[in-house]
C-alpha positions in Angstrom: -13.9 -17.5 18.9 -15.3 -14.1 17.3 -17.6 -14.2 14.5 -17.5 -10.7 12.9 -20.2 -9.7 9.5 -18.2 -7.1 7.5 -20.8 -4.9 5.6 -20.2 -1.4 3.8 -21.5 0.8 1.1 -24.9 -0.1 1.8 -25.7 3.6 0.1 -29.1 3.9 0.9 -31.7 6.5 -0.3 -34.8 6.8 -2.5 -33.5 6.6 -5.6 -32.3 4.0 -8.1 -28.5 3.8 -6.4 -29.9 1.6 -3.6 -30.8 -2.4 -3.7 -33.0 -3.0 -0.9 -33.5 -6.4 -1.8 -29.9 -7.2 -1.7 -29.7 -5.4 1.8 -32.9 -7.7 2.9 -30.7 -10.8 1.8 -27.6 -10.0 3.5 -28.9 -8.9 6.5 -31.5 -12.2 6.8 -28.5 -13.8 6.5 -26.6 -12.3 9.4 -29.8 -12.7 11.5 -29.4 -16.4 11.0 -26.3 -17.1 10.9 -23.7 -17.2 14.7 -22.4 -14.1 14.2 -21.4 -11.3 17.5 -20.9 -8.0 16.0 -21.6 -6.3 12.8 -19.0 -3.9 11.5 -20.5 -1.4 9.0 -17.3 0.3 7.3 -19.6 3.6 5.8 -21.2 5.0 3.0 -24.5 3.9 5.0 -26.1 6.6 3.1 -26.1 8.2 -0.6 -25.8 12.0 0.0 -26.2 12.4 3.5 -29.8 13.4 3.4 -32.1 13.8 6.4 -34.6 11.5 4.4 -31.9 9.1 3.9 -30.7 8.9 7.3 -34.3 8.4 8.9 -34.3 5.6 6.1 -30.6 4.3 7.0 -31.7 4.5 10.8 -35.0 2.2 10.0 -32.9 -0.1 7.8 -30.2 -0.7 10.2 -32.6 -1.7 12.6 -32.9 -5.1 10.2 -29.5 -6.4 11.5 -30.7 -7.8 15.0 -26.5 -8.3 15.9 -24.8 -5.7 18.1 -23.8 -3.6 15.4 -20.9 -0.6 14.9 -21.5 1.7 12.0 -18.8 4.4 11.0 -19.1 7.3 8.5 -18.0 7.4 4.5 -17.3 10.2 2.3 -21.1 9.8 1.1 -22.2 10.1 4.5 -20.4 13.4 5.2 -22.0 15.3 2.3 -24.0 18.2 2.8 -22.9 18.5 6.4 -23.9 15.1 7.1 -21.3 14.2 9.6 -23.8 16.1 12.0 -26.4 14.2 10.9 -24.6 10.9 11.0 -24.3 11.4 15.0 -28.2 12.2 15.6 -29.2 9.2 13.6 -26.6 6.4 13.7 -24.0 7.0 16.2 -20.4 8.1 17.1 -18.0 9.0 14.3 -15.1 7.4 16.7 -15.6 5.0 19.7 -14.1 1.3 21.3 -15.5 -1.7 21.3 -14.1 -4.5 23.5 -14.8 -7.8 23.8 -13.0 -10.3 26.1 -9.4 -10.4 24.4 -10.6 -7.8 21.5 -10.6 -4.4 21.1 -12.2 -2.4 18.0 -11.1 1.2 17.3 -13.2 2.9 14.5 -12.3 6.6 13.2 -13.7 8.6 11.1 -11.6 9.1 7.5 -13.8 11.4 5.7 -13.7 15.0 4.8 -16.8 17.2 3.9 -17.8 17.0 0.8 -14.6 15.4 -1.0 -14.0 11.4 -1.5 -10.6 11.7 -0.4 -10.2 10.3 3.2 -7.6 11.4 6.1 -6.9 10.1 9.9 -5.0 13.4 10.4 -4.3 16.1 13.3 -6.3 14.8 16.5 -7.4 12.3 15.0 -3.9 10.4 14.0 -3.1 11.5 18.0 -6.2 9.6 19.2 -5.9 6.6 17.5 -1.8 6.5 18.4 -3.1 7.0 22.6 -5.9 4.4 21.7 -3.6 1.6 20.2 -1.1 2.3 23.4 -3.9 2.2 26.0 -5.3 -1.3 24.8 -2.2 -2.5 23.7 -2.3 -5.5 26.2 -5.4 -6.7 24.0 -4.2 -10.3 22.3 -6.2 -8.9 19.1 -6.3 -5.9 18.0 -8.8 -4.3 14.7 -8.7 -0.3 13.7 -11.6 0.2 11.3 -12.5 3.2 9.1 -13.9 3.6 5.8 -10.9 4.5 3.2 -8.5 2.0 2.0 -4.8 1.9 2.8 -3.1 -0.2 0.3 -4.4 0.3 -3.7 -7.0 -1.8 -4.8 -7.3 -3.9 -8.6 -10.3 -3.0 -10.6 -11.0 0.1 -9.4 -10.1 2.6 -12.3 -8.0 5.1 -11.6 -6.6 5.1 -7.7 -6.7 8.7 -6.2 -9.0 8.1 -2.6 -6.4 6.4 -0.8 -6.0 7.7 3.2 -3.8 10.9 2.3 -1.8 9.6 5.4 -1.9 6.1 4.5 1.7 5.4 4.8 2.0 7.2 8.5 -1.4 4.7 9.5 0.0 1.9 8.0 3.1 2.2 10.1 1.2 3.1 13.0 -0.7 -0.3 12.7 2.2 -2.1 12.3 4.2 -0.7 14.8 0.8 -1.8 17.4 0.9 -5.0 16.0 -2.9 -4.6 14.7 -3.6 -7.5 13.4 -7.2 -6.3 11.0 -7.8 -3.3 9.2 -11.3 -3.2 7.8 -12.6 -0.7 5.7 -14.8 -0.5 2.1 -15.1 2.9 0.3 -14.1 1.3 -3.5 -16.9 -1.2 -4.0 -14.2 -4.1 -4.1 -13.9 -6.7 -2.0 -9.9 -7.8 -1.3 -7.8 -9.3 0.8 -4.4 -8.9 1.3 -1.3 -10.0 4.1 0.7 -6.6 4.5 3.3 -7.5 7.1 1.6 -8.9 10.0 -1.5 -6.8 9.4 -5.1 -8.0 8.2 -6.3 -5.7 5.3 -9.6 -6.8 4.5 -12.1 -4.4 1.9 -15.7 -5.1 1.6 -17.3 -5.2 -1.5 -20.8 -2.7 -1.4 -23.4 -4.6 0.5 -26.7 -2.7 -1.7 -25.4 -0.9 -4.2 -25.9 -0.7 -7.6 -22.4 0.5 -8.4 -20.3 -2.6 -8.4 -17.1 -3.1 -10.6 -17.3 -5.4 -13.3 -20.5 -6.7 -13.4 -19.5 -8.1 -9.8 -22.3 -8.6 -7.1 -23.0 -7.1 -4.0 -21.5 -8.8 -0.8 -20.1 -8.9 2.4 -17.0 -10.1 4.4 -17.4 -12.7 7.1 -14.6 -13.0 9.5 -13.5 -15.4 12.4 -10.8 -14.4 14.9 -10.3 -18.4 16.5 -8.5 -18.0 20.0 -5.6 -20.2 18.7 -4.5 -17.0 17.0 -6.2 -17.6 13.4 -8.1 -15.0 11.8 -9.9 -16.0 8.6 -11.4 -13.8 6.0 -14.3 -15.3 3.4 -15.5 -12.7 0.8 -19.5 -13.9 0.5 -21.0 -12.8 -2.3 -25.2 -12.9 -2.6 -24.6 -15.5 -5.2 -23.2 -17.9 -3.0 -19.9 -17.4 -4.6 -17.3 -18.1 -1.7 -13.7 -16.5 -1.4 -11.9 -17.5 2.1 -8.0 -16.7 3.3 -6.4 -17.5 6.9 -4.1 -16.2 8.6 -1.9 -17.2 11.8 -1.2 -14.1 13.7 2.6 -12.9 13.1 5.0 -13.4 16.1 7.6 -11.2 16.1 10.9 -12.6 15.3 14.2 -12.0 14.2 15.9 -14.2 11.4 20.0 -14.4 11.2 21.5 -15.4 7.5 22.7 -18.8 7.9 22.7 -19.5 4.6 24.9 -18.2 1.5 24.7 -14.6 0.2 24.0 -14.5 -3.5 23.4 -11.1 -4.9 24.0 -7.4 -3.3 21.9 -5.1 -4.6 22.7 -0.9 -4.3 19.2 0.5 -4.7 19.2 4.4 -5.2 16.5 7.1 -6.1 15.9 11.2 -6.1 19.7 11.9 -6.7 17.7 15.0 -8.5 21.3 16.0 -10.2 21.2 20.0 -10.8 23.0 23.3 -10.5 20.6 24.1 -7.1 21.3 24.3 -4.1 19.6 21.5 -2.9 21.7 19.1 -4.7 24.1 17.7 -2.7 26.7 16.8 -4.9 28.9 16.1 -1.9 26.6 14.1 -0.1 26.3 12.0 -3.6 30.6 11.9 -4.4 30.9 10.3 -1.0 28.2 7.7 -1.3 29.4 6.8 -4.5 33.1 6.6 -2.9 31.1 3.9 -0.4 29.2 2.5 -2.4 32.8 1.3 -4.8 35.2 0.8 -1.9 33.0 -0.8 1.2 29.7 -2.7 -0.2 31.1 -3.7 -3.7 27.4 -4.7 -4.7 27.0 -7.1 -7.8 24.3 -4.6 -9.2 23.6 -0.5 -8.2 19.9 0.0 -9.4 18.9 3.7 -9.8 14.9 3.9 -9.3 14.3 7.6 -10.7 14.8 11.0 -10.8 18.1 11.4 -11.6 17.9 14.7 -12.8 16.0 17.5 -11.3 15.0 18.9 -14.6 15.5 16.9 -18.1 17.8 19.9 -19.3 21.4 19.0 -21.0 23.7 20.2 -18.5 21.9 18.6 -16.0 22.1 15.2 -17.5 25.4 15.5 -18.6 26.8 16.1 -15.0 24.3 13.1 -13.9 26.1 10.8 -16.7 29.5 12.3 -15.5 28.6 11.2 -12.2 26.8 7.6 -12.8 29.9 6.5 -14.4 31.8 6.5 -11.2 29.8 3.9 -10.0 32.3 1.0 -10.5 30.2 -2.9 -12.1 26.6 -3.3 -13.3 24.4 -1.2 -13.3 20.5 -0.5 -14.1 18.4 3.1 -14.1 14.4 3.4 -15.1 13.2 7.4 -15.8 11.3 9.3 -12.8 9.0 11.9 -13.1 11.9 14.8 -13.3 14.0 12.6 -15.5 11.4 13.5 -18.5 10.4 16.6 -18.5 11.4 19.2 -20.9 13.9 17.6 -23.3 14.2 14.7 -20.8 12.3 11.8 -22.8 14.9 12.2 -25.6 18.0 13.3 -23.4 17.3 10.2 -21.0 17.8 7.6 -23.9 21.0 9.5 -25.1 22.6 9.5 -22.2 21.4 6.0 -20.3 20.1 3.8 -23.1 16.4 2.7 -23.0 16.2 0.2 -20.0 16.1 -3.3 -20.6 16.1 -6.6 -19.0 19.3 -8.1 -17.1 19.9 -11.7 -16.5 22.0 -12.9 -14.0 22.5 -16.4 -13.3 19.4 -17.2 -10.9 18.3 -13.3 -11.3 15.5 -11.7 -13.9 16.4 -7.7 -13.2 12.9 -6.4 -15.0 12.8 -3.1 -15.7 8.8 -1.1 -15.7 8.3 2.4 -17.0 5.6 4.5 -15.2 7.0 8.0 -15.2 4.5 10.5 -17.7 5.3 13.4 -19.2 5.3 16.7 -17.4 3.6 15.2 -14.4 4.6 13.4 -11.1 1.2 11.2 -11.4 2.6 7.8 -12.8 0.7 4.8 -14.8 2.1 1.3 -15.9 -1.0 1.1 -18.2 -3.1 -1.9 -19.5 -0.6 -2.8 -22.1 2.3 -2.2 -19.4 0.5 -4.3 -17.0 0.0 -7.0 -19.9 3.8 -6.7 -20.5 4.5 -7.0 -16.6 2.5 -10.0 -16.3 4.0 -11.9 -19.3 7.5 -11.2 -18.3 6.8 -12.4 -14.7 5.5 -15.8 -16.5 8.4 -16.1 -18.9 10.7 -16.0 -15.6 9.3 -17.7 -13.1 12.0 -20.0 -12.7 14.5 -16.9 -11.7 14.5 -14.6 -8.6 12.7 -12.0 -10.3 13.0 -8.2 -9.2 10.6 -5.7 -10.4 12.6 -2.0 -10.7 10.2 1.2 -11.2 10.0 4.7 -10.5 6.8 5.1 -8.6 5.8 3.8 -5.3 2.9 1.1 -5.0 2.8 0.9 -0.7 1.9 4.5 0.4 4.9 6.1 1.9 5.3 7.9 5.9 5.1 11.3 6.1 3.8 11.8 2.1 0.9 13.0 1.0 -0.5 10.3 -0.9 -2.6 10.6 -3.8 -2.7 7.8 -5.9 1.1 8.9 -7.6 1.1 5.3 -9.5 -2.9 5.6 -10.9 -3.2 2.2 -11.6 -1.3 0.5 -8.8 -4.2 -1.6 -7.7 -3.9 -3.4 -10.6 -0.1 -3.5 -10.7 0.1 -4.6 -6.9 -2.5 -7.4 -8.0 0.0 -8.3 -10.5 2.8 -9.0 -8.6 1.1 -10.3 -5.8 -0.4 -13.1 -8.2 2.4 -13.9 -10.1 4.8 -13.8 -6.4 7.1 -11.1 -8.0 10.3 -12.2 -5.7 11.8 -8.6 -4.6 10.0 -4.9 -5.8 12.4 -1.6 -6.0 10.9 1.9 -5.9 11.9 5.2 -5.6 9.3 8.2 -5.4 8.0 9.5 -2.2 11.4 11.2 -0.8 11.3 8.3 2.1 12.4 4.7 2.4 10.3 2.2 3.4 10.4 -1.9 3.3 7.4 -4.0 3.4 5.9 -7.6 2.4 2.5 -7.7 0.8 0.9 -11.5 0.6 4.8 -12.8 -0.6 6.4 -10.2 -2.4 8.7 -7.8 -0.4 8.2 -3.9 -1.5 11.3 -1.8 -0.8 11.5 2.2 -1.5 14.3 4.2 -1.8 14.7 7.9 0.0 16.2 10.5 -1.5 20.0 10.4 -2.2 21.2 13.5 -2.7 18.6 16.1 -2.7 17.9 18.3 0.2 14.1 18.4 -0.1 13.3 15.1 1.0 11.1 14.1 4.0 13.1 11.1 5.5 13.7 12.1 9.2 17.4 9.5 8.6 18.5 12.0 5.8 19.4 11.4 2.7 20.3 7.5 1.7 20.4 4.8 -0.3 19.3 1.3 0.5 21.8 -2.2 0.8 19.7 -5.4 -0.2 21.2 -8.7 0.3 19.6 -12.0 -1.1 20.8 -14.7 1.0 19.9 -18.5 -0.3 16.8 -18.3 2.3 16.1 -14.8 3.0 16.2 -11.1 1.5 17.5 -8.2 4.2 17.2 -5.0 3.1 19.0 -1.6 5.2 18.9 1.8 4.7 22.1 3.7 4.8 22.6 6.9 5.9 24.2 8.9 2.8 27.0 11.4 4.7 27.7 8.7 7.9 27.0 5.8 6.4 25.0 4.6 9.6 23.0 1.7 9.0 18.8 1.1 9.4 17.4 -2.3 9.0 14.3 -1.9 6.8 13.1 -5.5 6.6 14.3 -9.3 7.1 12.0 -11.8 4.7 12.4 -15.1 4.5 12.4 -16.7 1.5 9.3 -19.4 1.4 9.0 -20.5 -2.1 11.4 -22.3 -4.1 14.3 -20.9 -6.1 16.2 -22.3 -9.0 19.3 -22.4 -6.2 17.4 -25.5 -3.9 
């Protein structure tokens, strides 16, 4: 076994931002306890001062562990990336240890919170994860989060690439990603992959009135890895986890419910609508998979104009059955907020049998930045409660998981809080649609699914344009992308269903 102390956002410096008594405690602690390594996920300093790094250097020496330390954005201020190196260490670098292997990289960029494994970097860390993929475990650390966070106020400093290194970890099998930069700690199950945050170690800038802490983490040689959030008041917060073997489930059970999930159909008088590409979906969609519900996650129209939404209605009503459609960004611009009502109702609530369909608004005006809000996330919550008993799918506009190949800047601003929300409450199944790419993922029990674009020509799904098939079987959920023109198929993720349902 591996006994690994998870510190971060130590912030140290002169001034009033820096604890030193809580960095005494932790670090006495570490000394005394079994531990092997000490990862440090950055921020070691304030500003990235000389003064504070001779400080950071002398304080570090405390922690009588074998220690890594990588940069934060704090760090890299005032050309302190260059100072980071003379005083601490390497900004990238491997660390193995008998079946382990730790890859650290550097996420920051001068002077700006925002964080980025891009370029030669993302190409490093791709040739790393292949060269020690014989490794049984496997941890990439850095400092900026990949998944949003709760109780962080608004979300803007994900990984700008945090969808393409989240499916680069998960295509390695990684099994923990560490990393701090929000002052939170969390953990959560994404896939098969680890994501643990560390609360700030000495800080004064926790969220909440929280306390400064640090994660302690076992890697047991049965396969278990176990996270404990441990907070200087002794408060204790532990999850395990059995590292996922790759398998591959087959239906055996009933089919229950076909859901058509579509987005970005951006309907306009432009060339980049392809109004053919969307006829003969719509053909398929009626004549071969005959869903029992075609859910329309956004952007229907390009601009919220008249012409353009009547043609979209004109459209829409070819789709043969039941069917649902929350606004997108585009969908409310202009005249959009009024024209969207007239033509498609106000979205509301669908039960089916065993099914909640629960509709969420997050599209703003004049603005592709999305936000559920407090009372939205309120409403969300109560409506999860109040259906509990059903198989309960969450429909919205903007994407929660970052997305491959976007730029990700925090389009859903409060989607740490949201994602906490459905993770707590075990929303059953979550549709999407912004991001101009499909994706399919499970975060602690809830499967995430995002629809590409259907129509529209500017997308940035190397498949093309598509819509997604989702099947709910009496014990799993598979969900397929399907190409829009050939209707070729794409298996975007196979979840088995663990809990109860009203059908057992």
């Amino acid at each position: 076994m591996i006994k690994i102390a998870h510190i971060s956002d130590t912030h140290i410096t002169s001034g009033e931002a820096y604890k030193g008594y809580a960095y005494d405690l932790i670090a006495n602690e570490i000394n005394t306890l079994d531990y092997n390594l000490v990862i440090h996920t950055g921020d070691v300093t304030n500003d990235g001062l000389r003064e504070e790094y001779e400080r950071a250097s002398y304080e570090l020496k405390k922690i009588q562990k074998p220690l890594i330390v990588l940069p934060g954005n704090h760090d890299a201020r005032n050309v302190g990336y260059e100072l980071f190196q003379k005083y601490i260490g390497p900004l990238n670098g491997i660390y193995e240890w008998k079946d382990l292997v730790i890859i650290w990289t550097d996420s920051t960029i001068p002077d700006l919170n925002d964080g980025r494994i891009g370029g030669y970097k993302f190409r490093w860390l791709k040739e790393k994860l292949e060269e020690y993929s014989h490794k049984k475990f496997k941890i990439v650390a850095s400092h900026h989060h990949l998944v949003p966070l709760p109780d962080t106020g608004r979300e803007r400093n994900v990984l700008f690439n945090a969808g393409d290194v989240l499916e680069l970890l998960l295509k390695h099998e990684v099994n923990l990603y560490l990393c701090g930069h929000k002052h939170v700690p969390n953990i959560y199950s994404v896939e098969g992959l680890v994501v643990a945050n560390s609360g700030c170690t000495s800080c004064r800038k926790t969220r909440k009135g929280d306390v400064n802490s640090y994660n302690m983490i076992k890697i047991k040689d049965n396969g278990k890895i176990s996270v404990t959030i441990k907070r200087v008041t002794e408060d204790i917060h532990k999850r395990d986890f059995t590292v996922k073997k790759q398998r591959i489930f087959i239906p055996r059970k009933k089919r229950l419910f076909r859901i058509i999930q579509i987005s970005e159909s951006n309907v306009s008088d432009r060339i980049y609508f392809r109004e053919k590409v969307l006829k003969n979906a719509i053909k398929a969609i009626n004549e071969r998979y005959k869903p029992d519900l075609v859910v329309h996650c956004g952007d229907i129209v390009e601009v919220g104009i008249e012409r353009y939404y009547k043609k979209a209605y004109a459209l829409w009503e070819k789709i043969k059955g039941k069917k649902i459609i929350v606004p997108g960004h585009n969908d409310i611009t202009y005249l959009g907020y009024e024209l969207f009502r007239e033509y498609f109702g106000e979205p509301e609530i669908i039960e089916n049998e065993n099914f909640t369909f629960i509709p969420i608004i997050s599209a703003q005006y004049e603005t592709p930045i999305g936000v559920v809000g407090r009372i939205g996330q309120k409403i969300l919550r109560e409506h999860l409660k109040k259906y509990e008993d059903t198989f309960r799918v969450i429909i919205m506009h903007h994407n929660i998981t970052p997305i491959p190949k976007s730029r990700e800047i925090g389009f859903l601003e409060d989607g740490g809080n949201v994602l906490k929300i459905l993770t707590d409450e075990k929303a059953n199944l979550v549709l999407t649609g912004h991001g101009g790419n499909s994706l399919g993922m499970k975060i602690e029990q809830t499967p995430i699914v995002n629809a590409g674009s259907i129509s529209w020509e500017l997308h940035r799904n190397p498949f093309g344009n598509s819509f997604n098939l989702i099947d709910i079987y009496e014990d799993m959920i598979a969900a397929f992308e399907i190409q829009a023109t050939w209707g070729s198929r794409k298996l975007l993720g196979i979840w088995k269903i663990k809990t109860e349902m009203p059908w057992d």
